[in-house]
N, C-alpha and C positions, 0 to 999 in steps of 0.2 A: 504494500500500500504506500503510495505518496506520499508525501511529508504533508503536503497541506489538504487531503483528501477530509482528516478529521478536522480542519478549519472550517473547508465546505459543508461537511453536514451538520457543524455547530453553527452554521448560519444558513442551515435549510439548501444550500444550490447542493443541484444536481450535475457531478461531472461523470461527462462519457468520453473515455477512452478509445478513440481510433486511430488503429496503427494507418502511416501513409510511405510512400516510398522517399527516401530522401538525397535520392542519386541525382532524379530529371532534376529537383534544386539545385544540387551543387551544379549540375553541368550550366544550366540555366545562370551562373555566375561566375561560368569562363572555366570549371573546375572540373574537368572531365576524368579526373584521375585521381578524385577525392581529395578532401581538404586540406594535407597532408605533407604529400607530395612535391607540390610547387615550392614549398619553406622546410628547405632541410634541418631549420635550426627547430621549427614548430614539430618535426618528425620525430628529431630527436629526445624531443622533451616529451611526447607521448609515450614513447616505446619507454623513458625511463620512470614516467610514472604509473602507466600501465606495470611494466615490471615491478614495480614497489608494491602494486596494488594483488598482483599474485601472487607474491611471494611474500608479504606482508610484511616487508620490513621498511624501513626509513628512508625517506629520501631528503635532501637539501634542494630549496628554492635561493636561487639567487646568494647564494653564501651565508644564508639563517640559519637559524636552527634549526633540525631535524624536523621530519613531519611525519606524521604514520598515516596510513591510510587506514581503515578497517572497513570492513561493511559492516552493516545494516540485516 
């Protein structure tokens, strides 16, 4: 469940979830080889906190302190 799904039903709205494709977008903004791709420095930084986030250890932003990911 969403983070703010129990806002919405503590003030009565009704949300409906539909999945949509979100490829025809990126292409639709020049990005035909996903969002990723074109910015090797924005790649990099996915792959390392996607990595953090599976293996559930720490990563550094920017030379701060450590940061954990966890799920939910």
């Amino acid at each position: 469940m969403p983070a703010f799904d129990p806002l919405a039903e503590a003030e009565g709205v009704a949300v409906e979830w539909k999945p949509f494709l979100l490829m025809p977008l990126l292409v639709e903004q020049g990005l035909e080889n996903g969002p990723f791709l074109p910015f090797p420095n924005k790649l990099a930084y996915m792959w390392r906190i996607s990595s953090a986030a599976l293996l559930n250890t720490a990563f550094r932003i920017g030379g701060r302190r450590s940061t954990r990911l966890t799920r939910s």
